[in-house]
C-alpha positions in Angstrom: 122.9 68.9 115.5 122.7 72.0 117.9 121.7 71.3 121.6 121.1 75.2 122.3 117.8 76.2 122.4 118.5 79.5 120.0 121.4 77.5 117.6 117.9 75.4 116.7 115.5 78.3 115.8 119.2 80.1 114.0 119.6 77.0 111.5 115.7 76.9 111.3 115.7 80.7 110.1 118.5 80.1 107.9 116.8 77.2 106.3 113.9 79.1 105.4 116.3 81.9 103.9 118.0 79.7 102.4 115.4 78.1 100.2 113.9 81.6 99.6 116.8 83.2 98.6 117.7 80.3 96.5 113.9 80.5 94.6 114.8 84.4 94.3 117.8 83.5 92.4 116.4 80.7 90.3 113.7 83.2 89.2 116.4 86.1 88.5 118.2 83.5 85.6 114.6 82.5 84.2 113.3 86.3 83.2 116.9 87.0 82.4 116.8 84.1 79.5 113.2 85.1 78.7 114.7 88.4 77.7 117.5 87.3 76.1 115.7 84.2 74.1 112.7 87.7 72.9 115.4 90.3 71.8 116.6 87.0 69.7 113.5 86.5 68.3 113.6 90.1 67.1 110.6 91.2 69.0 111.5 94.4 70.1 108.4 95.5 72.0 108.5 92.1 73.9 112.2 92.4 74.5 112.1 95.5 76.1 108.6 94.6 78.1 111.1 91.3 79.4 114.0 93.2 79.7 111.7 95.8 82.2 110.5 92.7 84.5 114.2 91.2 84.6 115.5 94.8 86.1 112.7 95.2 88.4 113.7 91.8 89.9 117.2 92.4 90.1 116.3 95.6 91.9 113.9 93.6 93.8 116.7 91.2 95.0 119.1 93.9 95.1 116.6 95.6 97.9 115.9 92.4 100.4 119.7 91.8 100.6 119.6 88.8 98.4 122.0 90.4 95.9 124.7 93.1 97.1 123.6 96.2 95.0 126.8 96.1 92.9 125.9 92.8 91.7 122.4 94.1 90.9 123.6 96.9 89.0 126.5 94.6 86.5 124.0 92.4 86.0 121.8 94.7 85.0 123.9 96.5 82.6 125.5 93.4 81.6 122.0 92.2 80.5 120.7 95.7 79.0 123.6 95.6 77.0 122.9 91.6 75.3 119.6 92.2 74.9 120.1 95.8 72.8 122.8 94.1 70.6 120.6 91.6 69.6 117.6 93.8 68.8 120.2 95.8 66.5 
């Protein structure tokens, strides 16, 4: 355990970052199966509608540092690219 005044408030701040970036993440893998588990149920409007809300929370994460922007983009293609092969 720190002794230094500003080593305390440090692990505190990275504590709260921690668990936000970690409920970030955790919500980034839910809409990404949502999307995946609609284009498999052939619902192509629905797909696409889940597919939207998975990239705008990628970019999301991609924006507040939680993801580097690389990593936003693959994933994002990488995901586009699933969920259109299993709508065809």
């Amino acid at each position: 355990m720190a002794n230094i005044k500003s080593q305390m408030k440090r692990n505190r701040q990275n504590d709260a970052r921690n668990q936000r970036n970690r409920a970030i993440r955790s919500e980034l893998k839910t809409r990404e199966k949502n999307a995946l588990a609609a284009a498999e149920s052939g619902d192509a409007a629905e797909a696409e509608e889940m597919l939207r809300l998975a990239q705008k929370r990628i970019d999301m994460a991609a924006s507040k540092g939680v993801l580097h922007e690389n990593t936003a983009a693959r994933r994002k293609a990488r995901l586009t690219r699933r969920v259109r092969s299993l709508l065809a």
